[in-house]
TORTI-703236 format. One record per residue (C-alpha): z, x, y; residue number from 1. Coordinates in steps of 0.1 Angstrom, whole numbers, plus 5000, padded with zeros to 4 digits. Layout:
<site><c3>Z</c3><c1>X</c1><c2>Y</c2><n>NUM</n></site>
...
This chain:
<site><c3>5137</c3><c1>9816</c1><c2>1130</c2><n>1</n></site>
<site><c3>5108</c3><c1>9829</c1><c2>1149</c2><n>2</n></site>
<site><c3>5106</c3><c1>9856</c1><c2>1169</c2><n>3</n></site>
<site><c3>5086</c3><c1>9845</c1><c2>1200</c2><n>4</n></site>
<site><c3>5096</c3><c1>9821</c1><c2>1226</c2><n>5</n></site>
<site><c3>5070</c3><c1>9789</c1><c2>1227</c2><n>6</n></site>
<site><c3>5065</c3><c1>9754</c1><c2>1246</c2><n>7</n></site>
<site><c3>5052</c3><c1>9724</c1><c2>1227</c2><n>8</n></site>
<site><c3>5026</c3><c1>9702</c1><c2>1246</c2><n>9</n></site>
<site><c3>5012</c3><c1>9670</c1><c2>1238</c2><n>10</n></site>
<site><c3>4979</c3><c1>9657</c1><c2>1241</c2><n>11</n></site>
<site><c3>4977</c3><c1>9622</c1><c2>1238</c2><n>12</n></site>
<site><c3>4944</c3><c1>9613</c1><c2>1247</c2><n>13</n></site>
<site><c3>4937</c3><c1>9631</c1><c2>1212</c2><n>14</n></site>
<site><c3>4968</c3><c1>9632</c1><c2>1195</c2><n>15</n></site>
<site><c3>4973</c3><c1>9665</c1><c2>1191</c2><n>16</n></site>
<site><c3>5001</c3><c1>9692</c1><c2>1197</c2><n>17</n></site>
<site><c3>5000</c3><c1>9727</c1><c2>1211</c2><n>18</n></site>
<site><c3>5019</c3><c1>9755</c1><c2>1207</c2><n>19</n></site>
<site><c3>5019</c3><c1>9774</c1><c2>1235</c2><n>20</n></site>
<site><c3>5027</c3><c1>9808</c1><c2>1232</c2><n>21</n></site>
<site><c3>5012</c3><c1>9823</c1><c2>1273</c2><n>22</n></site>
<site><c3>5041</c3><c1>9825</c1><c2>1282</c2><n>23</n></site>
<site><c3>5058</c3><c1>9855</c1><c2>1258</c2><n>24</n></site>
<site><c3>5055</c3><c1>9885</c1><c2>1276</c2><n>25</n></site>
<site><c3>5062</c3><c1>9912</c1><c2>1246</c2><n>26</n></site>
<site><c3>5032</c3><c1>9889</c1><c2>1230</c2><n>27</n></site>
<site><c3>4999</c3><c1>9905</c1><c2>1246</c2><n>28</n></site>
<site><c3>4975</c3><c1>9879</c1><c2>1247</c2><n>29</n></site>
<site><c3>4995</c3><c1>9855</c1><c2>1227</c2><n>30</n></site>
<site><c3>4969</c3><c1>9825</c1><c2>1245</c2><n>31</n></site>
<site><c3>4945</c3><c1>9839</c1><c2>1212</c2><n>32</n></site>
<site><c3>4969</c3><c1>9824</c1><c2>1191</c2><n>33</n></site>
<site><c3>4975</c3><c1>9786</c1><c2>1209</c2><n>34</n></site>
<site><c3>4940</c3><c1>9784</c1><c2>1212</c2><n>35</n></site>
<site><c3>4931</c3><c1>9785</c1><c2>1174</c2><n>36</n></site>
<site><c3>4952</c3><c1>9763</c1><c2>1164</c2><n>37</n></site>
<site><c3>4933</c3><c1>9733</c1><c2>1159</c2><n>38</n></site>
<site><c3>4901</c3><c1>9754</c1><c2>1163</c2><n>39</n></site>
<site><c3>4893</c3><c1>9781</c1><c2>1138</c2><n>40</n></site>
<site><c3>4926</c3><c1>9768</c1><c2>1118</c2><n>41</n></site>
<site><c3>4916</c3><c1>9730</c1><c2>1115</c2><n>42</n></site>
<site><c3>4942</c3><c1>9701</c1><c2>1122</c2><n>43</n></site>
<site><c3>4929</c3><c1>9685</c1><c2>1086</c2><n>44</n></site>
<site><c3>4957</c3><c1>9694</c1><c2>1065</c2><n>45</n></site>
<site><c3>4941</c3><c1>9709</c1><c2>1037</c2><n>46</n></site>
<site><c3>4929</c3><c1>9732</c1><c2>1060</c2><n>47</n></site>
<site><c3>4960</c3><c1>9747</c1><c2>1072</c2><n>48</n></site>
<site><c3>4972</c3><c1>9745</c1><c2>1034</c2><n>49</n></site>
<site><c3>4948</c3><c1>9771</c1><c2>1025</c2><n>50</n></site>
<site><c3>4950</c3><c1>9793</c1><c2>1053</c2><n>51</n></site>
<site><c3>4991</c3><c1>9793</c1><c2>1043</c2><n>52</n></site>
<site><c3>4985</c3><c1>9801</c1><c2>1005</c2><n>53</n></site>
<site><c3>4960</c3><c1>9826</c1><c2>1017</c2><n>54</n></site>
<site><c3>4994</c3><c1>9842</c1><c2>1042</c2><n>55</n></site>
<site><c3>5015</c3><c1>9835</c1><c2>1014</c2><n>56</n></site>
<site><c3>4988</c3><c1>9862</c1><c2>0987</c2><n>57</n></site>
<site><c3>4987</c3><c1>9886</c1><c2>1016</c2><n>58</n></site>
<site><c3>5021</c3><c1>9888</c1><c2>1022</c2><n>59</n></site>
<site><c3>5031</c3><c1>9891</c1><c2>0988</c2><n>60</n></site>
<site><c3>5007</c3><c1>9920</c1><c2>0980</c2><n>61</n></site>
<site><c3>4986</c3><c1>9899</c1><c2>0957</c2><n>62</n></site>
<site><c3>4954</c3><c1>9895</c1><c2>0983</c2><n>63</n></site>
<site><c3>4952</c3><c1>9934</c1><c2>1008</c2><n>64</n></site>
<site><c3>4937</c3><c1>9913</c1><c2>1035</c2><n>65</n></site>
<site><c3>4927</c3><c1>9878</c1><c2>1048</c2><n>66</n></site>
<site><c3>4900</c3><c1>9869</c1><c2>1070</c2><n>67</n></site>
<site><c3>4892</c3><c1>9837</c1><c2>1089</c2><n>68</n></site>
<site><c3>4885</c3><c1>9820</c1><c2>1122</c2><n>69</n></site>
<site><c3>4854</c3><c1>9819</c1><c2>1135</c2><n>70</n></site>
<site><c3>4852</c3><c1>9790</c1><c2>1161</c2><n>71</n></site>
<site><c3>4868</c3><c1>9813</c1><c2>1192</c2><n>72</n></site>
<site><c3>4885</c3><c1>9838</c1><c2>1173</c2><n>73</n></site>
<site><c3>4883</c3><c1>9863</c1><c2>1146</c2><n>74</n></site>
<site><c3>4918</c3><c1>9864</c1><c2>1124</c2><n>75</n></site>
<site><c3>4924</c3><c1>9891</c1><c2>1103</c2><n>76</n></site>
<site><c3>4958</c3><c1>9896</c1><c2>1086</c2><n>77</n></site>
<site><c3>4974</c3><c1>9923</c1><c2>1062</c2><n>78</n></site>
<site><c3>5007</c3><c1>9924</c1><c2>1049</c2><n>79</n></site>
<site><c3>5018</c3><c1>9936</c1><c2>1080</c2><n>80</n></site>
<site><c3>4998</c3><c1>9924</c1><c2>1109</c2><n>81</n></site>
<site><c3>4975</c3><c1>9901</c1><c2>1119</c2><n>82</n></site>
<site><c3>4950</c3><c1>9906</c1><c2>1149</c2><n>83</n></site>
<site><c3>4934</c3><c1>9876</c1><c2>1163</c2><n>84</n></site>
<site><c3>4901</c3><c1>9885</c1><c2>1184</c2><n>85</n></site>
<site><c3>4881</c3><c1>9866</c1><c2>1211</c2><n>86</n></site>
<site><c3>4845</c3><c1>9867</c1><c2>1205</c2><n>87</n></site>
<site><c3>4834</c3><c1>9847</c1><c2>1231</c2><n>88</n></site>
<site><c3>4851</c3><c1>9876</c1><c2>1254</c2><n>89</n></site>
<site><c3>4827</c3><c1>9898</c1><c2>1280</c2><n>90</n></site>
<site><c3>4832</c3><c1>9934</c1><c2>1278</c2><n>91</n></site>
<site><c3>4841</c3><c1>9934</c1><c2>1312</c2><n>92</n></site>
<site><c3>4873</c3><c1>9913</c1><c2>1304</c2><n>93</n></site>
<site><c3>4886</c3><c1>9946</c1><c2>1285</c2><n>94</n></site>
<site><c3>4910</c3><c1>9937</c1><c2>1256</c2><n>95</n></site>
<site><c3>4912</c3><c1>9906</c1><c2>1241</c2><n>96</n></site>
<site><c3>4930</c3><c1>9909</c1><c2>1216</c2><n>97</n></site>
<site><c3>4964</c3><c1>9894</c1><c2>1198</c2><n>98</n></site>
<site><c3>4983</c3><c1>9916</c1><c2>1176</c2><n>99</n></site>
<site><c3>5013</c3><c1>9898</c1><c2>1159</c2><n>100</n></site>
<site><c3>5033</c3><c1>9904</c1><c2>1125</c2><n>101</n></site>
<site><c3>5016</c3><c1>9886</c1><c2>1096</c2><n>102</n></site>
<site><c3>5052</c3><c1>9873</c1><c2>1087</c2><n>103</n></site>
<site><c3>5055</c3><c1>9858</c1><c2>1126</c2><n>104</n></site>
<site><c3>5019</c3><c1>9846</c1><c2>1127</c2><n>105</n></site>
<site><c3>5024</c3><c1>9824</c1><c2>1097</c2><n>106</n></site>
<site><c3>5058</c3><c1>9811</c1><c2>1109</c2><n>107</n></site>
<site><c3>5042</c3><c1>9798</c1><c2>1141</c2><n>108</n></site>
<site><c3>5014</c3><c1>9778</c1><c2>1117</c2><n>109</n></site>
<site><c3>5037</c3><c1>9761</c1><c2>1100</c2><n>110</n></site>
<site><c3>5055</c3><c1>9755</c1><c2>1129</c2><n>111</n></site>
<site><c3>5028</c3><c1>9738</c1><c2>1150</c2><n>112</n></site>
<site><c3>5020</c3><c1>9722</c1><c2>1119</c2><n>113</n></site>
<site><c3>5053</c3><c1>9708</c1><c2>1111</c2><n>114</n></site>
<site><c3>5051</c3><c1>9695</c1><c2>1152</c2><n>115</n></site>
<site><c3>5014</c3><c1>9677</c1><c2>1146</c2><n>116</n></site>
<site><c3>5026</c3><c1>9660</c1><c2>1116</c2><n>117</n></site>
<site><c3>5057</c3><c1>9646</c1><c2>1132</c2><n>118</n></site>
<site><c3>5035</c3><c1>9638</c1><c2>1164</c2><n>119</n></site>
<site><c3>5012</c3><c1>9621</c1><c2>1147</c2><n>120</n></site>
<site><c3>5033</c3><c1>9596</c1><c2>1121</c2><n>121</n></site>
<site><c3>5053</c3><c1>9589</c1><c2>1152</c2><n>122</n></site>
<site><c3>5021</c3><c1>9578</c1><c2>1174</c2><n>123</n></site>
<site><c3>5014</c3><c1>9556</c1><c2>1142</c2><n>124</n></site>
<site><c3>4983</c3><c1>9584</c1><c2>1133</c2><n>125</n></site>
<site><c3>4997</c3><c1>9594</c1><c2>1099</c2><n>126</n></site>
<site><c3>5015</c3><c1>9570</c1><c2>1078</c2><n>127</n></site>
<site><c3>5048</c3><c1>9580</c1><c2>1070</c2><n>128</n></site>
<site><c3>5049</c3><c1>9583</c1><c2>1033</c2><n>129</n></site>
<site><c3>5022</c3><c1>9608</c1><c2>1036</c2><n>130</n></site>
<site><c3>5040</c3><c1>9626</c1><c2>1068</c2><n>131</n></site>
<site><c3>5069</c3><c1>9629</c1><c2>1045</c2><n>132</n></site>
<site><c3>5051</c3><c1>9648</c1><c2>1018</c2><n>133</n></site>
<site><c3>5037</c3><c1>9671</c1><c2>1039</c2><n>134</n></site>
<site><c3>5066</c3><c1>9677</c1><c2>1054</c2><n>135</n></site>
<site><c3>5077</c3><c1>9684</c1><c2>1019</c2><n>136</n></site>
<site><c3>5053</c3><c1>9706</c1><c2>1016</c2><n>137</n></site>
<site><c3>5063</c3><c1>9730</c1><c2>1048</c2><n>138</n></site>
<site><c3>5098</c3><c1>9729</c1><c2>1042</c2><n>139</n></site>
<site><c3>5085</c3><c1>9747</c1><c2>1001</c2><n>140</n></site>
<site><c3>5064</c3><c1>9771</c1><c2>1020</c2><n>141</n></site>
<site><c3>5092</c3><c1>9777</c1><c2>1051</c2><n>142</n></site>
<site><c3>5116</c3><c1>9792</c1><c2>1017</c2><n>143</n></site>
<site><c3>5087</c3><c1>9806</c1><c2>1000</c2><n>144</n></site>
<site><c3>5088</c3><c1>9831</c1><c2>1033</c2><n>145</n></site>
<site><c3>5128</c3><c1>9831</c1><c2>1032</c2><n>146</n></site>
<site><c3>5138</c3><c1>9815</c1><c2>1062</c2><n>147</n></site>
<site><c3>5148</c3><c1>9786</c1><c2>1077</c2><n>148</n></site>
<site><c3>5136</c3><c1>9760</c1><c2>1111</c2><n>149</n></site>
């Protein structure tokens, strides 16, 4: 189960799914997170696979720390937080940045990944065979992190 409160949104003039996450108060700045999903953590699948397994070595202990993003944000994650930055932010704007638990910040990828795939074989965008075994795949990873959707 995850911890924050979000809203799903589809896009359909580009078949894609947001997880929006603005509206979580406890969550400052949680916006950093929606917006890089689908940004600086691509929609291609094998993109989000290796930004998992990456979550999965950090959170076990076997990597100290993970870095990625780059498109909008900076995303760097230890085994016990992950801060998600907005470079594109003025100094004026003061702090733009997301701090959420490393644990919570991977739930909510697989989540909106889960929602894209089934999006997407449902708008006839990803055949079904292949929307099954990557749903396969999330449902490994959701027990790898000892928890259930």
């Amino acid at each position: 189960m995850l911890k924050y409160k979000y809203a799903i949104e589809y896009i359909d003039d580009y078949d894609e799914v947001i997880l929006d996450l603005e509206k979580e108060k406890i969550l400052k700045n949680g916006y950093l997170i929606s917006n890089s999903l689908g940004s600086d953590i691509f929609s291609d699948f094998d993109s989000i696979k290796e930004e998992i397994e990456q979550l999965l070595k950090v959170l076990s202990g076997e990597l100290p720390i993970f870095e990625s993003g780059g498109n909008l944000n900076l995303i760097s994650s230890d085994k016990h937080k992950t801060l998600i930055e907005d470079i594109f932010a003025d100094e004026d704007e003061g702090d733009c940045i997301c701090t959420i638990e490393t644990v919570e910040y991977t739930k909510i990828i697989l989540i909106w990944a889960k929602e894209s795939i089934k999006y997407k074989n449902k708008r006839g965008v990803l055949a079904t065979e292949e929307a099954d075994e990557r749903m396969g795949w999330i449902k490994e990873k959701w027990s790898e992190l000892n928890f259930t959707n």
